[in-house]
Structure formats: structure tokens, C-alpha cells
PDB file as gemmi writes it, atoms N, CA and C in Angstrom:
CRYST1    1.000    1.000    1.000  90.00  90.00  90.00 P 1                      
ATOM      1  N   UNK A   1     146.212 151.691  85.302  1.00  0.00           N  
ATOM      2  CA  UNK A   1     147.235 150.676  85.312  1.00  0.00           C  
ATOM      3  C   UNK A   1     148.555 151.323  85.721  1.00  0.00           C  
ATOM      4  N   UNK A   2     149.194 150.783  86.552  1.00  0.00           N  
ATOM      5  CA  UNK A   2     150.552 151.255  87.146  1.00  0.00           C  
ATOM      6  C   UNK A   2     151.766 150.955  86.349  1.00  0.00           C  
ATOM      7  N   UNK A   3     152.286 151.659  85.464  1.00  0.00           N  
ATOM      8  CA  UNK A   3     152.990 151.580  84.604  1.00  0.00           C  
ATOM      9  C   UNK A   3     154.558 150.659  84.745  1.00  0.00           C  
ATOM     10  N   UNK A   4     154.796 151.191  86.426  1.00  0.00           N  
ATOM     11  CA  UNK A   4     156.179 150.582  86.401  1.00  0.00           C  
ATOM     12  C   UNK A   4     156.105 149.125  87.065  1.00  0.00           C  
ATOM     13  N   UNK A   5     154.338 148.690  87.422  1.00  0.00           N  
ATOM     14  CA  UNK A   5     154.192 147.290  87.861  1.00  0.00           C  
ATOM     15  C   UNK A   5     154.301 146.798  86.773  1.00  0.00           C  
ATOM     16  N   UNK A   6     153.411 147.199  85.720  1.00  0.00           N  
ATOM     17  CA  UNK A   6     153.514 146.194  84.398  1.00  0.00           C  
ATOM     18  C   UNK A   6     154.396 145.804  83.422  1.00  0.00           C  
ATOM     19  N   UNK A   7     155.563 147.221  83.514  1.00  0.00           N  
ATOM     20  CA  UNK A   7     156.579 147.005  83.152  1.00  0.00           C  
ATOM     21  C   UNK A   7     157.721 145.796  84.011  1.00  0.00           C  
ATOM     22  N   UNK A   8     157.096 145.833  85.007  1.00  0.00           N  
ATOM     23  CA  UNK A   8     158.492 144.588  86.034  1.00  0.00           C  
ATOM     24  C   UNK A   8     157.784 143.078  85.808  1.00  0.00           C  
ATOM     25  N   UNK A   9     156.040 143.085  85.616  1.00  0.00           N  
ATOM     26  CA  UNK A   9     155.430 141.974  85.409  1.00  0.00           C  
ATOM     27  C   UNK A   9     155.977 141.943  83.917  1.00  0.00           C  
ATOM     28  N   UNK A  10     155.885 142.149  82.691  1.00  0.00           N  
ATOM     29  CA  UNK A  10     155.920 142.084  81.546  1.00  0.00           C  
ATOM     30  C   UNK A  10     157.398 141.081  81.338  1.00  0.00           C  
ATOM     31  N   UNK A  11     158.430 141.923  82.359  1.00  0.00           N  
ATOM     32  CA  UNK A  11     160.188 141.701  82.239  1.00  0.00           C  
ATOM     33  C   UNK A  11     159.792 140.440  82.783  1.00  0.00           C  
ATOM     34  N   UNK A  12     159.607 139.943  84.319  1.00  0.00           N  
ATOM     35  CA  UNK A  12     159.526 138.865  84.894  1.00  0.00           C  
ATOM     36  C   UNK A  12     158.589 137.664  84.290  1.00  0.00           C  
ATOM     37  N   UNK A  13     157.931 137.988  83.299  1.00  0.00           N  
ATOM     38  CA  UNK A  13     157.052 136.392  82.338  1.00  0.00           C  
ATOM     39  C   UNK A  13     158.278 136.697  81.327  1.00  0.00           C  
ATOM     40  N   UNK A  14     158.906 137.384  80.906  1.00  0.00           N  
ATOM     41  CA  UNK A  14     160.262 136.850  80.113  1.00  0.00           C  
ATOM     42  C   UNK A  14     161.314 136.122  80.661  1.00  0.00           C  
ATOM     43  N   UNK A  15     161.271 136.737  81.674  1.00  0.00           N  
ATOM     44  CA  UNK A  15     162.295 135.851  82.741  1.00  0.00           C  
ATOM     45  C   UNK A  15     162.047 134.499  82.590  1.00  0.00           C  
ATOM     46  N   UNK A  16     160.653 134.224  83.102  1.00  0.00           N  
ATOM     47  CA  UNK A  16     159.980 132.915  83.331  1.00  0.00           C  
ATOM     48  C   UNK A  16     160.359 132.256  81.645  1.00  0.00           C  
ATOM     49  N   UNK A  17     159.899 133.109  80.934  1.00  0.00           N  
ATOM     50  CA  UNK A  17     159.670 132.307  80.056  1.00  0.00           C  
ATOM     51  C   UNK A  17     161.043 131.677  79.335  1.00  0.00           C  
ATOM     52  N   UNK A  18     161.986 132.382  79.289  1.00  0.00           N  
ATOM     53  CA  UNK A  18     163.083 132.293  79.395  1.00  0.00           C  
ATOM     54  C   UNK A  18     164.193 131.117  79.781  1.00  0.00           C  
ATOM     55  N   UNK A  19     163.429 131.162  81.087  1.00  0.00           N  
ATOM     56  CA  UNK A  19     163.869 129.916  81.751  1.00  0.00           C  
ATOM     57  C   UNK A  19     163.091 128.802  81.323  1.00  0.00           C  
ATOM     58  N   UNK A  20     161.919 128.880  81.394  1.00  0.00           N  
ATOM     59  CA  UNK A  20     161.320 127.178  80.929  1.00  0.00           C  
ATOM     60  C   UNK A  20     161.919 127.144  79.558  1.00  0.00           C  
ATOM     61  N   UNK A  21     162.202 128.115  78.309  1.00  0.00           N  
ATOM     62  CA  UNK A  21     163.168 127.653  77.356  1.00  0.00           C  
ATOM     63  C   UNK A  21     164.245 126.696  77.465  1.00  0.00           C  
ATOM     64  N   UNK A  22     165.164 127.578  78.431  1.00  0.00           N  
ATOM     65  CA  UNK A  22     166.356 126.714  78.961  1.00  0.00           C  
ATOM     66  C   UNK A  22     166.101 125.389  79.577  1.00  0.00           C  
ATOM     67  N   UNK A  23     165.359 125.299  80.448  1.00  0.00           N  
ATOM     68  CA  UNK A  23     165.150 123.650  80.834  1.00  0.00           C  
ATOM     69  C   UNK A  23     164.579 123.065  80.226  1.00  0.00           C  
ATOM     70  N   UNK A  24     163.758 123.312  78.921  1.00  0.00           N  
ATOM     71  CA  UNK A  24     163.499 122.116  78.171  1.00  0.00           C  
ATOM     72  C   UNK A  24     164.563 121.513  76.834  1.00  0.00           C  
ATOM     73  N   UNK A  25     165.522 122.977  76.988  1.00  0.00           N  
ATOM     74  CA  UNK A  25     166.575 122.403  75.614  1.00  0.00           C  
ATOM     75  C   UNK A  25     167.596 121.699  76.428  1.00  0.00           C  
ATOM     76  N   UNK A  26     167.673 121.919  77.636  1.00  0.00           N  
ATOM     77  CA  UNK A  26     169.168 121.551  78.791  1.00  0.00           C  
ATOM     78  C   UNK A  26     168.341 119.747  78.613  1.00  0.00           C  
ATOM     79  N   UNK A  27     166.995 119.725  78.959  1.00  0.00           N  
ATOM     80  CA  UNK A  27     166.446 118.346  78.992  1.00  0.00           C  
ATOM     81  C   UNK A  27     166.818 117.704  77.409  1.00  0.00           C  
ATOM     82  N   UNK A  28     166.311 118.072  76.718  1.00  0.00           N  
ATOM     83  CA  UNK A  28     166.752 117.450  75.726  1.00  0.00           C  
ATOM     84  C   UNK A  28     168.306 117.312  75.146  1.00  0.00           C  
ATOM     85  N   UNK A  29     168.783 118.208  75.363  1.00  0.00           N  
ATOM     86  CA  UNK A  29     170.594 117.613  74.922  1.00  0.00           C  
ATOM     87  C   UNK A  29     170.897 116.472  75.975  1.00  0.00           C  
ATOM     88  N   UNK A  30     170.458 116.244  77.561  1.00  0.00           N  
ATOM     89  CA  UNK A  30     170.555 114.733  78.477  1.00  0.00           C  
ATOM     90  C   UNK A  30     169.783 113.899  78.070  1.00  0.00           C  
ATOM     91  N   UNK A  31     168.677 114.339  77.298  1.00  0.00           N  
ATOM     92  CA  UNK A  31     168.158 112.739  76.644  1.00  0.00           C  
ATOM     93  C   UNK A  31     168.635 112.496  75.145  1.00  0.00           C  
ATOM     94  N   UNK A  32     169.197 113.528  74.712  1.00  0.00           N  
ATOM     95  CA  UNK A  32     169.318 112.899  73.064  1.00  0.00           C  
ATOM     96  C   UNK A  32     169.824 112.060  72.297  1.00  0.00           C  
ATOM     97  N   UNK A  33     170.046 111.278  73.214  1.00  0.00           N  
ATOM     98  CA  UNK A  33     170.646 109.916  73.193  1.00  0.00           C  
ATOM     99  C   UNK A  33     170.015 108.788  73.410  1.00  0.00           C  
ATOM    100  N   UNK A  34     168.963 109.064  73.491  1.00  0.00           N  
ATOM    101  CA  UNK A  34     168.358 107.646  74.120  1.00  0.00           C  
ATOM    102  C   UNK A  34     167.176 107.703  73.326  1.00  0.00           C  
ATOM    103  N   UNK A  35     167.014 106.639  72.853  1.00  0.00           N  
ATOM    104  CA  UNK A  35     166.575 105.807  71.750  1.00  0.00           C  
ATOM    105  C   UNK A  35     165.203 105.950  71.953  1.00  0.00           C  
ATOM    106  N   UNK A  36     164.741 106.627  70.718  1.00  0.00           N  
ATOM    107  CA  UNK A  36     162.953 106.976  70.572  1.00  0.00           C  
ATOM    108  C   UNK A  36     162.679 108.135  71.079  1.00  0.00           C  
ATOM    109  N   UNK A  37     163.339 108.970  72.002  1.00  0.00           N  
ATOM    110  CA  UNK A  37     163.350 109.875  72.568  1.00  0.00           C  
ATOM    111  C   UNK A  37     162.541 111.228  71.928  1.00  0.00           C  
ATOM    112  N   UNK A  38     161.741 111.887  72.343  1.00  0.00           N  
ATOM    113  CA  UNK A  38     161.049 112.717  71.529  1.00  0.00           C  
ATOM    114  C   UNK A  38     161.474 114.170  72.434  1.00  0.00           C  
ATOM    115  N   UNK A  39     161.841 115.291  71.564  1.00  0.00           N  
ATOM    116  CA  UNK A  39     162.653 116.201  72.404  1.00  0.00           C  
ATOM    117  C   UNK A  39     161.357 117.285  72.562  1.00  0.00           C  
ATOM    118  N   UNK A  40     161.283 117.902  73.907  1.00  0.00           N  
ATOM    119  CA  UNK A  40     160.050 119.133  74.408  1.00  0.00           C  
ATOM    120  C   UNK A  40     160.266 120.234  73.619  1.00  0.00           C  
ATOM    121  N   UNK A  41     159.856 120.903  73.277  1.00  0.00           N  
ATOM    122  CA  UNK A  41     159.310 121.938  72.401  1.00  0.00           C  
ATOM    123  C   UNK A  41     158.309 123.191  73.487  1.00  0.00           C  
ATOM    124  N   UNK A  42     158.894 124.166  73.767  1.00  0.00           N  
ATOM    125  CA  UNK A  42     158.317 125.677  74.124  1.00  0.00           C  
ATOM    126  C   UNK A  42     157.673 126.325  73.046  1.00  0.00           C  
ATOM    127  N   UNK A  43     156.110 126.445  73.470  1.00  0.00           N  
ATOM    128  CA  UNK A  43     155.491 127.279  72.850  1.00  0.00           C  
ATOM    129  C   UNK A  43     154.961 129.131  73.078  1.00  0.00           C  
ATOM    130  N   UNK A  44     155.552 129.452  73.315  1.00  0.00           N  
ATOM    131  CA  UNK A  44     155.451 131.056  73.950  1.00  0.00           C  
ATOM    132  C   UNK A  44     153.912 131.821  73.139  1.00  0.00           C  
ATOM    133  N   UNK A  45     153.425 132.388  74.290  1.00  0.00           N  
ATOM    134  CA  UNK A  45     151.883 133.361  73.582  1.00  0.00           C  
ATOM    135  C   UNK A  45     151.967 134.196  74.070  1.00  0.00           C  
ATOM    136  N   UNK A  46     151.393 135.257  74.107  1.00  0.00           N  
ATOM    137  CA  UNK A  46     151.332 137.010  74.387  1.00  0.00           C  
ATOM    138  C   UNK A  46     150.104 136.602  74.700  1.00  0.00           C  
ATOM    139  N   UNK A  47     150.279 137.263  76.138  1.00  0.00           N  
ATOM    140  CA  UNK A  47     149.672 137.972  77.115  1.00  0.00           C  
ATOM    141  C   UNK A  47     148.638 138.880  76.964  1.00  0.00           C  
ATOM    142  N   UNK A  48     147.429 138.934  77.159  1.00  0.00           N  
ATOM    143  CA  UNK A  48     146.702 140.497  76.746  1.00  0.00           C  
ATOM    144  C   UNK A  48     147.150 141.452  77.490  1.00  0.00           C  
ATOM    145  N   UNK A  49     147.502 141.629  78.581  1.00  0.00           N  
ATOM    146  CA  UNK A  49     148.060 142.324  79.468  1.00  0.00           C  
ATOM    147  C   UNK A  49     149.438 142.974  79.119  1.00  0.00           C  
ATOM    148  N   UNK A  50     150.099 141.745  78.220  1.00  0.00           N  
ATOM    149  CA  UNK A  50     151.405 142.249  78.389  1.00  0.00           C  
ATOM    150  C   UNK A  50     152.174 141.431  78.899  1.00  0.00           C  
ATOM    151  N   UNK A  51     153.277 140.799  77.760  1.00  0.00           N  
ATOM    152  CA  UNK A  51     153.948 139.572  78.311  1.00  0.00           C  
ATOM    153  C   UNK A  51     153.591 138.671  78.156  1.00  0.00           C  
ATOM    154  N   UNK A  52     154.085 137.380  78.518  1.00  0.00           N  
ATOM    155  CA  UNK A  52     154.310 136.369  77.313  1.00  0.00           C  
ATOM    156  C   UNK A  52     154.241 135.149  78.277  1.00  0.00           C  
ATOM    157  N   UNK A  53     153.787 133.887  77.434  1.00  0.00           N  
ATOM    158  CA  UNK A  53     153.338 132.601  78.723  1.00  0.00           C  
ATOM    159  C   UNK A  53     154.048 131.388  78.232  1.00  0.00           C  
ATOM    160  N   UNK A  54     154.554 130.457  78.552  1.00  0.00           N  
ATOM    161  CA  UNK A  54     155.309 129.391  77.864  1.00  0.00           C  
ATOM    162  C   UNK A  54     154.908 128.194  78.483  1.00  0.00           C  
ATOM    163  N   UNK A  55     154.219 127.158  77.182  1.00  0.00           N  
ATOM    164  CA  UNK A  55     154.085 125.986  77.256  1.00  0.00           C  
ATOM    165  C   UNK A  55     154.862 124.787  77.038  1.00  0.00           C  
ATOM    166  N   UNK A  56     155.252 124.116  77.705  1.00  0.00           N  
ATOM    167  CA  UNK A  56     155.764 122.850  77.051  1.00  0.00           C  
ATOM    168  C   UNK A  56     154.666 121.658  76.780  1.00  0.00           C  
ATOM    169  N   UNK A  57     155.891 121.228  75.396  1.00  0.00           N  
ATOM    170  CA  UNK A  57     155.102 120.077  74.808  1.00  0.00           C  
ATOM    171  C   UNK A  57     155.959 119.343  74.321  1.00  0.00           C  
ATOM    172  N   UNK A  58     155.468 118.201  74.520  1.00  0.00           N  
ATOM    173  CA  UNK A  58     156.274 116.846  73.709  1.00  0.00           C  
ATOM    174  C   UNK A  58     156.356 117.142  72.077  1.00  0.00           C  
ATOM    175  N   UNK A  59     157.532 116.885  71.694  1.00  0.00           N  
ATOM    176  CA  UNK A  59     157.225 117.327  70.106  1.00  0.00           C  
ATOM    177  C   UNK A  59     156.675 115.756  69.373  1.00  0.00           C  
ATOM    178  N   UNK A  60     156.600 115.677  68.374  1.00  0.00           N  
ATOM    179  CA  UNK A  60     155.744 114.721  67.394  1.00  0.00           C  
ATOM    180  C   UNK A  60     157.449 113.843  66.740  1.00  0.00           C  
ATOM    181  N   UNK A  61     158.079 114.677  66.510  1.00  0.00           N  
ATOM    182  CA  UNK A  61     159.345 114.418  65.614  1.00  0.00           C  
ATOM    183  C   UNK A  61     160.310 113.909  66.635  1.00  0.00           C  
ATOM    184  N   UNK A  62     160.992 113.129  66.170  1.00  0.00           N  
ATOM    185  CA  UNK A  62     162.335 112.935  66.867  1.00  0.00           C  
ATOM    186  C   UNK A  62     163.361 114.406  66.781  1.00  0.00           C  
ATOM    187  N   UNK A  63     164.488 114.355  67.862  1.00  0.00           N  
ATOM    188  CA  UNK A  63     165.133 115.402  67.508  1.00  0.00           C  
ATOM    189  C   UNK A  63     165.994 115.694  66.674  1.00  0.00           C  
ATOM    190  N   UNK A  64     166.261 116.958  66.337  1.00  0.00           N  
ATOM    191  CA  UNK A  64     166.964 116.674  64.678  1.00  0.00           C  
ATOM    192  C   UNK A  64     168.597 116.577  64.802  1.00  0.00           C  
ATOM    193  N   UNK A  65     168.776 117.112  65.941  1.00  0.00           N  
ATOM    194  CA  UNK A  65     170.208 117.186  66.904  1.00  0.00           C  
ATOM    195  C   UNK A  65     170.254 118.564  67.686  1.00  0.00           C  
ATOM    196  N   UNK A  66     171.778 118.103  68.255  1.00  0.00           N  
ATOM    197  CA  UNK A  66     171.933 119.014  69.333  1.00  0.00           C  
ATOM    198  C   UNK A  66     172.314 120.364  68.805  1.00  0.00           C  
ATOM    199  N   UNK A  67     172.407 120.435  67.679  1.00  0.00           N  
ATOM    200  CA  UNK A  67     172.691 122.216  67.168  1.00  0.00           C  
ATOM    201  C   UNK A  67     171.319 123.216  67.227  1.00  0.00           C  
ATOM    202  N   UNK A  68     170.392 122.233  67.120  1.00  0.00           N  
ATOM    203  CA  UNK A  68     169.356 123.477  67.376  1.00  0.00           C  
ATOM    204  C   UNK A  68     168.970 123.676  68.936  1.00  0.00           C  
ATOM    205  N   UNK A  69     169.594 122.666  69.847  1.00  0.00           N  
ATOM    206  CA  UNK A  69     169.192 122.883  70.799  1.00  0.00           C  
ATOM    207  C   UNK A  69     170.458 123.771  71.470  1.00  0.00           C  
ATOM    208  N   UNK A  70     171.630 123.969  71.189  1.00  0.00           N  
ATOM    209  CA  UNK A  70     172.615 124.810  71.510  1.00  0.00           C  
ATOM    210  C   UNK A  70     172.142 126.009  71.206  1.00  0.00           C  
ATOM    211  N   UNK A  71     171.747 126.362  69.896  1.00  0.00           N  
ATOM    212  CA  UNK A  71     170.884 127.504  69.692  1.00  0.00           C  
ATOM    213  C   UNK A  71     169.671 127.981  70.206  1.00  0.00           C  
ATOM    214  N   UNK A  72     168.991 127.143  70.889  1.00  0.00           N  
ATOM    215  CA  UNK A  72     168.014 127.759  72.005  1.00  0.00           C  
ATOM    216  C   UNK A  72     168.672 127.627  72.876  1.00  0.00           C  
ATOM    217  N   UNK A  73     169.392 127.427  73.615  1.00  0.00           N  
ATOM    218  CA  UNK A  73     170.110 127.933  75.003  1.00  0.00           C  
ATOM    219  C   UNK A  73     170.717 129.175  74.580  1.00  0.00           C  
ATOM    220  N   UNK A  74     171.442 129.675  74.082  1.00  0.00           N  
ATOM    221  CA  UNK A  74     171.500 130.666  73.270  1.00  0.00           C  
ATOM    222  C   UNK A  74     170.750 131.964  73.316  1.00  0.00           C  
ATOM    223  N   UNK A  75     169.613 131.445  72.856  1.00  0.00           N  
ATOM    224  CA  UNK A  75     168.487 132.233  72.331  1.00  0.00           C  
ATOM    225  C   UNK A  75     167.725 132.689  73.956  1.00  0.00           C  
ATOM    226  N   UNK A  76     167.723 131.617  74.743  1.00  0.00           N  
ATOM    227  CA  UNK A  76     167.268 131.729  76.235  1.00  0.00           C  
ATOM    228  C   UNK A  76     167.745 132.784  76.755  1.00  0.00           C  
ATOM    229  N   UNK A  77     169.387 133.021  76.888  1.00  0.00           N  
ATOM    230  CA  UNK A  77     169.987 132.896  77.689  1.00  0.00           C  
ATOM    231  C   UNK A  77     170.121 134.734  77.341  1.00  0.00           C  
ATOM    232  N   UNK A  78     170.104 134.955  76.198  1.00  0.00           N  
ATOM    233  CA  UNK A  78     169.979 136.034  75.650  1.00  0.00           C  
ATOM    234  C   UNK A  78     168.503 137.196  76.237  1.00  0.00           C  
ATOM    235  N   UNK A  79     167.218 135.822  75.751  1.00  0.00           N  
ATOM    236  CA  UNK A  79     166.071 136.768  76.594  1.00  0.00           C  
ATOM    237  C   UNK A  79     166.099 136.682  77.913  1.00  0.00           C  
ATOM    238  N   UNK A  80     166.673 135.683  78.599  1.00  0.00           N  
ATOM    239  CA  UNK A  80     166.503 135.886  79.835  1.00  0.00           C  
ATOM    240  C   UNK A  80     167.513 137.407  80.065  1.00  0.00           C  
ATOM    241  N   UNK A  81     169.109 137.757  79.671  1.00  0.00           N  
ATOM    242  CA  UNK A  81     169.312 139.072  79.951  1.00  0.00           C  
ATOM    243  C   UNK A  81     168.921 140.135  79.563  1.00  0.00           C  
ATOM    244  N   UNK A  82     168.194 139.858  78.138  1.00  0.00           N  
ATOM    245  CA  UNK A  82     167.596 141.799  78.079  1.00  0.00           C  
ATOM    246  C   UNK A  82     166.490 141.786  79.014  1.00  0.00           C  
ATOM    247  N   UNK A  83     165.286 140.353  79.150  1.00  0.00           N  
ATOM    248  CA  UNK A  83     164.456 140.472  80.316  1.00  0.00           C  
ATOM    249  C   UNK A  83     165.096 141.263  81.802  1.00  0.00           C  
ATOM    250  N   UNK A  84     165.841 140.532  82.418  1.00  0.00           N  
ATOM    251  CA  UNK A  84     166.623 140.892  83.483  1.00  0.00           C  
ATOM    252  C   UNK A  84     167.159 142.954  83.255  1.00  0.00           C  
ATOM    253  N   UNK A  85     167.379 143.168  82.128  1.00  0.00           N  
ATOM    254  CA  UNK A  85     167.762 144.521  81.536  1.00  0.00           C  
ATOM    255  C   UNK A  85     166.910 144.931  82.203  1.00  0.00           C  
ATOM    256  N   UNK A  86     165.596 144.958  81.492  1.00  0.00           N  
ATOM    257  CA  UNK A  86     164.502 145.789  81.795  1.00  0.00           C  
ATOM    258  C   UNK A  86     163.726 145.905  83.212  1.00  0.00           C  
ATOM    259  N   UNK A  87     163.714 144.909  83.442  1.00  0.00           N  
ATOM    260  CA  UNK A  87     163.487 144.624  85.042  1.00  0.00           C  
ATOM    261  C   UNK A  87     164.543 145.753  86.468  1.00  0.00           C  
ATOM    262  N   UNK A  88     165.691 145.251  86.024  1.00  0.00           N  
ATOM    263  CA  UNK A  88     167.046 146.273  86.977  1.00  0.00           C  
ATOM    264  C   UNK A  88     166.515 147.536  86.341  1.00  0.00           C  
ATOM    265  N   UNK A  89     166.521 148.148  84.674  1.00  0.00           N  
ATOM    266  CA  UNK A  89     166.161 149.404  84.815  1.00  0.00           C  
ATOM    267  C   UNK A  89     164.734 149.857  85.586  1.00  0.00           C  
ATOM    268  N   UNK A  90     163.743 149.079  85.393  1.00  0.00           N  
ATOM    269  CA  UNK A  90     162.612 149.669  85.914  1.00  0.00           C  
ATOM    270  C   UNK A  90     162.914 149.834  87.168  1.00  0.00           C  
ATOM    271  N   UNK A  91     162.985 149.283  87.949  1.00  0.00           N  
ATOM    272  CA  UNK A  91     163.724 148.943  89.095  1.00  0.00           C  
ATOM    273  C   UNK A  91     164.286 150.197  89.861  1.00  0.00           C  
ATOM    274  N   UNK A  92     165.388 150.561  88.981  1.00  0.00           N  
ATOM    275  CA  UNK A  92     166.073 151.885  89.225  1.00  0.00           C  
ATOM    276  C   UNK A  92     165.196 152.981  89.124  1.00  0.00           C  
ATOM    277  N   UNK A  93     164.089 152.879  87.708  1.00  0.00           N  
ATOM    278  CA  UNK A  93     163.508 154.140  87.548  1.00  0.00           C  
ATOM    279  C   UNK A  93     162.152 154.553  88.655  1.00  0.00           C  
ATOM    280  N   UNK A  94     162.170 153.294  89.782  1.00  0.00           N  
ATOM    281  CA  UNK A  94     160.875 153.149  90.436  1.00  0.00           C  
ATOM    282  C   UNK A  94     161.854 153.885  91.325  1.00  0.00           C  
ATOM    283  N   UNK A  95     162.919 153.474  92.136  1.00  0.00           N  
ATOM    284  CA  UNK A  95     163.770 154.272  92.885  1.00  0.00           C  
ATOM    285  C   UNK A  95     164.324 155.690  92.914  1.00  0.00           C  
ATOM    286  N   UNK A  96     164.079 155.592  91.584  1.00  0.00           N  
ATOM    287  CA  UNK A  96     164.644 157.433  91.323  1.00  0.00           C  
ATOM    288  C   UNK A  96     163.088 157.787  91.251  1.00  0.00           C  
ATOM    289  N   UNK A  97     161.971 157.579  91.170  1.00  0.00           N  
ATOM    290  CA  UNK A  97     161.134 158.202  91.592  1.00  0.00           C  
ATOM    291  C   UNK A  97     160.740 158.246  92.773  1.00  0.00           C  
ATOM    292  N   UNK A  98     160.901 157.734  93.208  1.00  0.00           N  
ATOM    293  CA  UNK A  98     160.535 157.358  95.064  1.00  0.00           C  
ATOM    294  C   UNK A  98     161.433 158.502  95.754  1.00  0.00           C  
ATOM    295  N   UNK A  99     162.664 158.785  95.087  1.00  0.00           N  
ATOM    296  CA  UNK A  99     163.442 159.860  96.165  1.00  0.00           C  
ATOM    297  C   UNK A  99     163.085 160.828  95.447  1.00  0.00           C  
ATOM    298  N   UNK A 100     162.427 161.119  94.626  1.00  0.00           N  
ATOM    299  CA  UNK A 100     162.017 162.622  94.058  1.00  0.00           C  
ATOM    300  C   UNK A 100     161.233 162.942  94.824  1.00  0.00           C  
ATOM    301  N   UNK A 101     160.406 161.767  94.446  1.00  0.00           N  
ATOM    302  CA  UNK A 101     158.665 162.424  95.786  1.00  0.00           C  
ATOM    303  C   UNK A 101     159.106 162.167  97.492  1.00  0.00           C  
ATOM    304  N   UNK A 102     160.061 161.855  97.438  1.00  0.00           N  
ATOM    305  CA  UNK A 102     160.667 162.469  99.024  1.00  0.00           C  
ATOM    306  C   UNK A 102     160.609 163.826  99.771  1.00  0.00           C  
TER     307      UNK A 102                                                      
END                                                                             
């Protein structure tokens, strides 16, 4: 297994996952207003490989308000940059190996 592929795959399903966080809480603070409205819910699983997969789902409950959904944008916005972290470092460390073995 190629260490610094799995490390950029591992970063990039955080990325992903990251983001489908964010668009399902961004969706629900534009609907939370509208009457009966049932707010999406991200379910995240680990990967055997390594890294992480995100489902959406309709939740069962109405929403409870917009503070928990400020707090997952938040929470997104956060994994999406240490994701992005790890990704630019690997990144770099694939480059500084590439001019060694030059």
C-alpha cells in the first residue's frame, strides 16, 4: 500500500465528508422555516481502508433549531481545514521526496 496515496485518499473522504456536512446544515437553516419541515441528518462511517463515508438522511424529528445547525457548520468547516491540513502537508512531503530521489 502506498502510504502517501492513502494518506491524500484518507484527507480527501474528509474533505468530502466535510462538505456533505455543510450542505445539509446550510439546507436546513433555508428550510427551517417552513412548516413540517424535517431537517437532513449526516451519518459518517469508517472506511476499512481508511477514511470515512457520509450519508444523508431525512431525520424522523422536526428540527430543534438553528443553534445546532450553526454548530455543525462549525464543526464542518473545522474538518474540512485540518482535512485540507493534511492533504497540503502530504502533498509537500510527496514533493520533498520526489526531489530527493532526483
Amino acid at each position: 500500500m502506498n502510504i502517501t496515496s492513502s494518506t491524500a485518499s484518507i484527507a480527501f473522504s474528509g474533505l468530502q465528508a466535510a462538505q456533505t456536512r455543510l450542505q445539509a446544515s446550510a439546507h436546513n437553516v433555508a428550510n427551517s422555516q417552513t412548516e413540517g419541515f424535517r431537517p437532513l441528518q449526516v451519518e459518517q462511517t469508517t472506511q476499512s481502508g481508511g477514511g470515512v463515508s457520509a450519508q444523508v438522511a431525512r431525520s424522523s424529528q422536526p428540527s430543534a433549531g438553528l443553534e445546532g445547525d450553526v454548530v455543525a457548520q462549525l464543526q464542518a468547516k473545522n474538518a474540512f481545514l485540518a482535512n485540507l491540513s493534511v492533504f497540503k502537508t502530504n502533498d509537500a512531503m510527496l514533493g520533498t521526496l520526489l526531489n530527493a530521489q532526483a
